[in-house]
C-alpha positions as CSV (number, residue, x, y, z in Angstrom):
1,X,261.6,44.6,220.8
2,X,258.9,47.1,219.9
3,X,259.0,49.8,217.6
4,X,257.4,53.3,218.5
5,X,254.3,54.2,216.6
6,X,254.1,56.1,214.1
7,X,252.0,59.0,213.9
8,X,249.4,59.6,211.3
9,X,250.6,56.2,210.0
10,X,248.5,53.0,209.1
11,X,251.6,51.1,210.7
12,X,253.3,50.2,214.5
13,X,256.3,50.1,213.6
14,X,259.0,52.2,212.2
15,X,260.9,51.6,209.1
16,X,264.3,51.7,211.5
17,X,262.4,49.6,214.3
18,X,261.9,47.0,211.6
19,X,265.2,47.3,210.1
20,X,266.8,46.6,213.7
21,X,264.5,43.5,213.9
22,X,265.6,42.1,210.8
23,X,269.6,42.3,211.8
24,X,268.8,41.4,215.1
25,X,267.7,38.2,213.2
26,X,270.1,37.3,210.9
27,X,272.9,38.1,214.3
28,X,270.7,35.1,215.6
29,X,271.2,32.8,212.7
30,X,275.0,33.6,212.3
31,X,275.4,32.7,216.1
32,X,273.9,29.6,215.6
33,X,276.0,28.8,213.1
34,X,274.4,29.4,209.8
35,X,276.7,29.9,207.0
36,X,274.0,32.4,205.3
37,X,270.5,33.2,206.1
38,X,267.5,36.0,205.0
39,X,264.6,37.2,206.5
40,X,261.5,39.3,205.7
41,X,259.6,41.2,208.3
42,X,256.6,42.9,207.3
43,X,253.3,44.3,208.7
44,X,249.8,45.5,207.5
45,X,246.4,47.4,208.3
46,X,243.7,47.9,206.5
47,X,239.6,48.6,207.0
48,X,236.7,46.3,204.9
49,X,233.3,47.3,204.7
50,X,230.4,45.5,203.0
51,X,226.5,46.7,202.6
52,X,223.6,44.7,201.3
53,X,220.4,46.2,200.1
54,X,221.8,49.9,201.8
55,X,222.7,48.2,205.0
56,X,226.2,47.8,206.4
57,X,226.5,44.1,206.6
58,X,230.4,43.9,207.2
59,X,233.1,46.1,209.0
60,X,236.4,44.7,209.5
61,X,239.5,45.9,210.7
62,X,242.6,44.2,210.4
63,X,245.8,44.2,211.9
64,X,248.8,42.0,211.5
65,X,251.8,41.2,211.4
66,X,254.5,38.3,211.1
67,X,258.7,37.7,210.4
68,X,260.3,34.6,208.8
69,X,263.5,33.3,208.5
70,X,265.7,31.2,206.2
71,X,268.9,29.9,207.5
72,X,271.3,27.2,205.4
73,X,274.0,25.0,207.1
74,X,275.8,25.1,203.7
75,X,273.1,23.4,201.6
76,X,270.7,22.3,204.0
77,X,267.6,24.8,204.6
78,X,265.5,25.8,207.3
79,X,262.7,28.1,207.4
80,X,260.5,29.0,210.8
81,X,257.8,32.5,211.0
82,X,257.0,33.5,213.8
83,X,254.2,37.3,214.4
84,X,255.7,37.6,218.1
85,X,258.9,40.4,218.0
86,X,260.0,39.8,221.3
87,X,263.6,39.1,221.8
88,X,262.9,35.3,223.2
89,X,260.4,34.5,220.5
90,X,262.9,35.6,217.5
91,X,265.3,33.5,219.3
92,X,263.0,30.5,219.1
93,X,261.9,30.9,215.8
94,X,265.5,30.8,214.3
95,X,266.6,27.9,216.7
96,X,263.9,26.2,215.0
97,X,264.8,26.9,211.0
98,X,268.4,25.8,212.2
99,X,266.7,22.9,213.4
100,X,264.6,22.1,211.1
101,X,268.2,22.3,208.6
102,X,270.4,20.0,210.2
103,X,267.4,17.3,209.4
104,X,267.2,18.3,205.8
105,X,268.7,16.7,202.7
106,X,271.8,18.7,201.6
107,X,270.7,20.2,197.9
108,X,272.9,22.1,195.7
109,X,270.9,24.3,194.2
110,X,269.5,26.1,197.7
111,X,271.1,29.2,198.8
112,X,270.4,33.1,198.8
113,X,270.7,34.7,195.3
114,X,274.4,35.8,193.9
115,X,275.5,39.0,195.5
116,X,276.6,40.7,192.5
117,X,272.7,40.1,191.1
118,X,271.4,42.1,194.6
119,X,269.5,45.4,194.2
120,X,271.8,48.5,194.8
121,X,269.5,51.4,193.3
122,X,265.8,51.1,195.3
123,X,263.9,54.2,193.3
124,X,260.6,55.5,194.9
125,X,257.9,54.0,192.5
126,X,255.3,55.8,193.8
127,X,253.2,52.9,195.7
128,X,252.5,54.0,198.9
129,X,248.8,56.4,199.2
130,X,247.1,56.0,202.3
131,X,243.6,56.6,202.8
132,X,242.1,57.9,205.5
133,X,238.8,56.3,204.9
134,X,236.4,56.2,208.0
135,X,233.5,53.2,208.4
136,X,231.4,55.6,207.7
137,X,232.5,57.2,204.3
138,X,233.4,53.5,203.3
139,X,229.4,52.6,204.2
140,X,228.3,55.3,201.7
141,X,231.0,54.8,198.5
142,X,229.6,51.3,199.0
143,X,225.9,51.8,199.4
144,X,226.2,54.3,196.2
145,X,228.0,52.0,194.2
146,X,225.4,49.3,195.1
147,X,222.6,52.0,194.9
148,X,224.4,52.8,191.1
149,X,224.1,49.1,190.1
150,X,220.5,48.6,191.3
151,X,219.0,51.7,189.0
152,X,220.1,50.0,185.9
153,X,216.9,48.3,185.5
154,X,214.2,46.8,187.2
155,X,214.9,43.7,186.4
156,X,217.8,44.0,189.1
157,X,216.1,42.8,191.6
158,X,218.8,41.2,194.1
159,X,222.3,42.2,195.3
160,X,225.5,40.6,196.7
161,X,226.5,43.8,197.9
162,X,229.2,46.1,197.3
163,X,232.8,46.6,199.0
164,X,235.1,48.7,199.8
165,X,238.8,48.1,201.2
166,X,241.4,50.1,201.9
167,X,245.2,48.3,202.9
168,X,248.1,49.2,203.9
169,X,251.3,47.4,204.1
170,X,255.3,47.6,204.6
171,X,258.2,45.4,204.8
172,X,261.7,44.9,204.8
173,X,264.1,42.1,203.7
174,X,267.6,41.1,204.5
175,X,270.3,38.8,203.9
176,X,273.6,37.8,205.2
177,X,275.2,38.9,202.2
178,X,274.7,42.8,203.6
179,X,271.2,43.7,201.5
180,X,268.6,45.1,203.4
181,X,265.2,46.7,201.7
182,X,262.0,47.4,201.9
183,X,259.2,49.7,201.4
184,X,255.3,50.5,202.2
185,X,252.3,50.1,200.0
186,X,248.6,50.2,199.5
187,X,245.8,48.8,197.7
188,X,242.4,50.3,197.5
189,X,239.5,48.6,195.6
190,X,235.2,48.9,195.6
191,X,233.4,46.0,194.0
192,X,230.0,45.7,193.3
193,X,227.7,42.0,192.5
194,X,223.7,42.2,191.5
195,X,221.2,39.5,190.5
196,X,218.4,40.6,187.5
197,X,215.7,38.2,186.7
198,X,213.4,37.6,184.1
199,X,210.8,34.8,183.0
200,X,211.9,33.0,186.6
201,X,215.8,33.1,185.4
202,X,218.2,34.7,187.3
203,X,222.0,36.1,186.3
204,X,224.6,37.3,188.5
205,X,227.3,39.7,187.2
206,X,229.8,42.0,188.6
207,X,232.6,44.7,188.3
208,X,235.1,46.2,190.7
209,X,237.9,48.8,190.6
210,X,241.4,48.6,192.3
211,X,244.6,50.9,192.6
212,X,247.5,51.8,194.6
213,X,245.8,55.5,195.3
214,X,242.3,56.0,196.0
215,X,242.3,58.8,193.3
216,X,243.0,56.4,190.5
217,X,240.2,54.2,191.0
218,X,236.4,54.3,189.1
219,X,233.7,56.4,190.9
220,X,231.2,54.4,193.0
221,X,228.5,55.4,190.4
222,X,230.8,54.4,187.3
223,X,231.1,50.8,189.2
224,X,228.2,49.8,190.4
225,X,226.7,51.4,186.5
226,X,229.1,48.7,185.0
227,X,228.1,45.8,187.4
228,X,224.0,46.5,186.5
229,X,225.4,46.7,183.0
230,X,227.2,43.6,182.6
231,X,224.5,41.6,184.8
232,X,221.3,42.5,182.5
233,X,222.8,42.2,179.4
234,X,223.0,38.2,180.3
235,X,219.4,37.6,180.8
236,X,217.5,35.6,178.0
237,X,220.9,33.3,177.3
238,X,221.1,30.7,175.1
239,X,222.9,27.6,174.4
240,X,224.8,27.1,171.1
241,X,225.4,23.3,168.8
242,X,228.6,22.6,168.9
243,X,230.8,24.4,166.2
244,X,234.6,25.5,165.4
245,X,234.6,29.5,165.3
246,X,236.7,32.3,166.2
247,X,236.5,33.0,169.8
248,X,237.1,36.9,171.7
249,X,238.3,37.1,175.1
250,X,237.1,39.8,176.9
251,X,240.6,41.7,178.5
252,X,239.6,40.7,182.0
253,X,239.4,37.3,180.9
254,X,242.2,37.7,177.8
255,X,244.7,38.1,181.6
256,X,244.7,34.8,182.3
257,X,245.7,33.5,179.2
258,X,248.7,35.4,179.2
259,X,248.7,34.1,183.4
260,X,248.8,30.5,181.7
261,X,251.8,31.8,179.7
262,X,253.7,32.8,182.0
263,X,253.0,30.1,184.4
264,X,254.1,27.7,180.8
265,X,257.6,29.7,181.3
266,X,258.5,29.7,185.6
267,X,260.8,28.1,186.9
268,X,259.1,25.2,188.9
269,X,257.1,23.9,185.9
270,X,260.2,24.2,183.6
271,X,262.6,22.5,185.8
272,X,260.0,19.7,186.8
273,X,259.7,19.6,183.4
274,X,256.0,19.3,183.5
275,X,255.3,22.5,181.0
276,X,254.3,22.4,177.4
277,X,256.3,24.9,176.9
278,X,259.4,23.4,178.0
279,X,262.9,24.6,175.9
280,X,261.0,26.9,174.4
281,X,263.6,29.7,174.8
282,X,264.2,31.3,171.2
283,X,261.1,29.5,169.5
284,X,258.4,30.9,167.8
285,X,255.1,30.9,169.7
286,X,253.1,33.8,169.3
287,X,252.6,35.1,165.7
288,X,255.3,37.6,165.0
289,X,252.9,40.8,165.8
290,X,253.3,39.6,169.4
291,X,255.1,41.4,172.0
292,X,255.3,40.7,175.2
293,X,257.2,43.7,177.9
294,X,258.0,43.4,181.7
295,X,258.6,46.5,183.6
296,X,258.4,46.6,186.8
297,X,259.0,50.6,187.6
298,X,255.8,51.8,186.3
299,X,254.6,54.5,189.2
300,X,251.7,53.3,190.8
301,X,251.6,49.7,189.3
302,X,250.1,47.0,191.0
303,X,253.1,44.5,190.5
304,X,255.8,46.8,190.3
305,X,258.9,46.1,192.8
306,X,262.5,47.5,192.6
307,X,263.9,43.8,193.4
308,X,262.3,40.2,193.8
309,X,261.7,38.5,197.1
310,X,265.5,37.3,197.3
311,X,266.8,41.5,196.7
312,X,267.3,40.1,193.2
313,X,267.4,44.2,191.0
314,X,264.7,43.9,189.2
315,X,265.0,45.1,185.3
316,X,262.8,45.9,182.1
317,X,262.8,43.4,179.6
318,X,261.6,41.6,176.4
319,X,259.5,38.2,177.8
320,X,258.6,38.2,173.6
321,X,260.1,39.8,170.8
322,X,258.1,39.5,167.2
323,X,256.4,36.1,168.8
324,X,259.7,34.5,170.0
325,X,260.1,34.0,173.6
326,X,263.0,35.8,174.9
327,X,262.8,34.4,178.7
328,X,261.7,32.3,181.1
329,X,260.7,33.7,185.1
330,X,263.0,32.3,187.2
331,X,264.0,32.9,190.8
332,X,267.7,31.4,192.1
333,X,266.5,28.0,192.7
334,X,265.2,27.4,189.7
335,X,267.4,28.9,187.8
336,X,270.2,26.5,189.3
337,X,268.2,23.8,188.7
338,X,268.3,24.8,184.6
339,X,271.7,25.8,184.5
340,X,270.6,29.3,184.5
341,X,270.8,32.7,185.8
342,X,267.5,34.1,187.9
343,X,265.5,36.3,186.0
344,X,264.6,38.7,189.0
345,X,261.4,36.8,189.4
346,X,261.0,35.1,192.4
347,X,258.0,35.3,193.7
348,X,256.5,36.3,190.5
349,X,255.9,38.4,187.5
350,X,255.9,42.4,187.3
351,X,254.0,44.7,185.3
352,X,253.4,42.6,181.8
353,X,252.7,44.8,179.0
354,X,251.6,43.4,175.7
355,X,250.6,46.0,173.3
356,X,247.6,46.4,171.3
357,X,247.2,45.7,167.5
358,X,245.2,48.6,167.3
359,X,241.8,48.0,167.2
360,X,239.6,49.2,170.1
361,X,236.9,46.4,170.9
362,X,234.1,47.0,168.5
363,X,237.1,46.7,166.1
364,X,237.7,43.6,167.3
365,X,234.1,42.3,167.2
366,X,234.4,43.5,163.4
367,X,237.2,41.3,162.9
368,X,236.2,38.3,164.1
369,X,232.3,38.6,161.7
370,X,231.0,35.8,163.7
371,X,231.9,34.1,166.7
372,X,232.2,33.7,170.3
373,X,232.6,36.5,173.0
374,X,233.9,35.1,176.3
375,X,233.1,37.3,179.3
376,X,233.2,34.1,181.8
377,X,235.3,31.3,182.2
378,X,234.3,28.8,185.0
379,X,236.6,26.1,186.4
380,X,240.5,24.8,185.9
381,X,240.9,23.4,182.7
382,X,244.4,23.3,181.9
383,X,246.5,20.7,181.4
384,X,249.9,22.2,181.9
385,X,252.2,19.2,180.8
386,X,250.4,19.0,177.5
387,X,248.7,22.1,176.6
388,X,245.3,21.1,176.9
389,X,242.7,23.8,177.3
390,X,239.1,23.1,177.9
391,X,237.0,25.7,179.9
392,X,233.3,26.1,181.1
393,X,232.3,29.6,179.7
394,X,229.4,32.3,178.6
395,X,229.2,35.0,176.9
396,X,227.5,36.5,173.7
397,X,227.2,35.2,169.7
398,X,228.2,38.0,167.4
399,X,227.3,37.7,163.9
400,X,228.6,39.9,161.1
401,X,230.8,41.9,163.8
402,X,227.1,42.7,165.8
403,X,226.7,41.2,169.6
404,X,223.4,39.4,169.0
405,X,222.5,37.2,172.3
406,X,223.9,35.6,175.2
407,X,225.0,32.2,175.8
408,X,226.0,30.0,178.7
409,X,226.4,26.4,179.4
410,X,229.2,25.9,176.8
411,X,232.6,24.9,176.8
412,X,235.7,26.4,174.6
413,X,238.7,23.7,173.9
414,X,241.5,23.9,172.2
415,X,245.5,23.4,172.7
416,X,247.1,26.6,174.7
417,X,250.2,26.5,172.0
418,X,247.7,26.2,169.1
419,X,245.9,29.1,171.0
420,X,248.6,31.8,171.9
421,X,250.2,30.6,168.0
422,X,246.5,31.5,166.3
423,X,246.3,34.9,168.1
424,X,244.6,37.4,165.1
425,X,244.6,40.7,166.9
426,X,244.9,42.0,170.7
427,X,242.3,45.3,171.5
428,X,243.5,48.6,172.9
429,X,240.9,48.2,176.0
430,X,243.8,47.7,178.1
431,X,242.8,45.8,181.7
432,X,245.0,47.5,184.5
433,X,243.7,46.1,187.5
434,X,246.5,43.6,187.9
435,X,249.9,42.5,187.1
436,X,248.8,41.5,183.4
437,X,248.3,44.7,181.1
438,X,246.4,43.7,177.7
439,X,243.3,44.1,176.1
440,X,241.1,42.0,174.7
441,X,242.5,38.4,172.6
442,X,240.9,37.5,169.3
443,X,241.7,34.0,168.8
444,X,241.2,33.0,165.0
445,X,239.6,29.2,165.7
446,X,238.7,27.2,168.7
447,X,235.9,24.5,169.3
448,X,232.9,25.4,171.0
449,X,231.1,22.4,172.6
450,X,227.4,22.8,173.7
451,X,224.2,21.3,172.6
């Protein structure tokens, strides 16, 4: 079955064209004797363009597209994808998730997600903003972001290049219990990577902006400014002795720690029991300034979703309250598994928010006197069953509140728990290129191992 295109559209098919495909599905499983099944049908465009030195190195256009199915006999699941839409093909790919059911274990905890806990309101959040970008204006935003980065100084003397995409994506999913939704989006970014050198060392740095709408993202010039920025300022680095002292994570970096949080609080890590964080509902684990928001109808926002990737309704809600943990992320499996309810969270977290303390960053660097500022972390150094932390990283020495030089080849340690628990102060240089929204971390202690 083929859908009409759509005119002046990034996409093939039409929303009621894919909407047909999906029930055509799910008619397939329930004649094949499913007792309940789901499917998600979804397709995509988009245009990549990279330049080197002014020259277009890259240009890629991309197309694709793809359906997949779940079926349960009772409690035993089966799941088959298929990208070919043709009546025969759809028919194939469920006969095989049926197939692959009958020869799987039954468990009790697999099935689609309680009715009553299905989306029924789906508002417009505002995520869909083509762009109409040809090769050629992609060519030039890139080449003057690159252009921007390489006029910061003359010790820039190498690039990575700069690039620009622009996708586009929409897709619906339904279950046998009647839901059926779906919706497009996009997702625009520019990045920009240069090399300086001086005294026969080299450092690489880089920056990049992404948003739903090409109108919310940084200028070319404003990018590739910040990429020359960020990649000078590390030339001349130093190691440090190894010492215990506060340590500053830069909001790009601050994300992941909250990333490790969450991760501490899903589902699969709780129920496998193989989190440090496990039964931690209702305890105490940030310091009682901390709050931690989800809210996953902000208008343009990069994670935001009216339902989760079983039609679970998505809802805003208090992850932390005054440092106390006030939920886990849980899908339906998972949440079975515990004894609980989902969470509206499968497939992940929406739009965390975890507001500042106040201080903008030179605040920040005030507060801490001297320490460490992390603007890199290198390599996975988490132990998740234990807490563990232990990270390769560079950055700057600040004494007396002042950034004075940068350092590299060192490693920051420490116990996540103790970490998130010694939290002094969170900046108001809020990072909004993802699905985490905080500022910059000021840890009160951590070791710092180097020379």
């Amino acid at each position: 079955m083929s859908g009409s295109p759509v005119s002046d559209s990034p996409f093939s098919f039409t929303r009621e064209a894919l909407q047909a495909l999906t029930a055509q599905t799910l008619e397939l499983a329930r004649a094949g004797g499913a007792s309940a099944a789901e499917t998600e049908i979804s397709e995509g465009s988009g245009l990549s363009v990279s330049v080197r030195h002014g020259e277009v190195e890259t240009i890629e256009h991309n197309r694709d597209k793809g359906i997949g199915v779940t079926v349960y006999l009772g409690q035993r699941r089966g799941h088959a994808s298929t990208s070919d839409f043709s009546a025969p093909a759809l028919a194939r790919t469920v006969e095989k998730a049926l197939t692959i059911a009958r020869y799987t274990a039954e468990d009790n905890c697999a099935g689609l997600a309680e009715e009553n806990l299905l989306a029924r309101l789906l508002p417009n959040l505002d995520l869909h903003h083509p762009w109409l970008v040809e090769v050629d204006q992609a060519a030039e935003l890139a080449r003057a972001c690159e252009a921007a980065a390489l006029g910061v100084d003359t010790r820039i003397n190498n690039s990575e290049g700069a690039s620009l995409s622009s996708q586009s994506s929409q897709f619906i999913y339904a279950n046998s219990l009647g839901f059926s939704g779906g919706y497009p989006s996009t997702r625009q970014s520019l990045s920009c990577a240069v090399i300086a050198e001086e005294d026969g060392a080299m450092q690489r740095d880089y920056w990049y902006t992404t948003a739903r709408a090409a109108e919310d993202m940084d200028s070319a010039d404003a990018v590739g400014r910040r990429a020359g920025e960020r990649t000078v300022r590390r030339l001349n680095a130093r190691k440090l002795s190894t010492r215990q002292c506060p340590v500053l994570f830069e909001a790009p970096i601050a994300t992941g720690l909250i990333a490790s949080f969450v991760s501490a609080i899903s589902g699969g890590h709780l129920y496998r029991k193989s989190s440090f964080l496990l039964d931690s509902l209702g305890s105490q684990v940030f310091p009682s300034f901390f709050q931690m928001l989800e809210n996953p109808f902000l208008p343009r926002g990069l994670a935001s979703a009216p339902f989760d990737a079983e039609g679970v309704a998505t809802h805003e809600r208090e992850v932390v309250r005054d440092g106390v943990i006030q939920g886990y992320f849980l899908g339906s499996y998972s949440a079975r598994k515990l004894g609980m309810k989902t969470t509206g969270n499968a497939g992940g977290n929406h739009n965390l928010v975890v507001p500042s303390t106040g201080e903008d960053f030179a605040g920040l660097l005030n507060k801490m006197g001297s320490g460490l500022l992390v603007t890199e972390l290198l390599g996975q150094g988490l132990n998740m069953v234990t807490g563990d932390y232990s990270r390769g990283a560079a950055g700057f020495w600040v004494e007396n509140g002042v950034i004075t030089y940068p350092v590299e080849e060192i490693t920051i340690a420490g116990n996540l728990r103790d970490m998130l628990g010694g939290i002094v102060a969170i900046g108001n240089d809020v990072e909004t290129r993802g699905s985490r929204r905080v500022g910059s971390i000021l840890i009160g202690n951590m070791t710092v191992a180097g020379e």
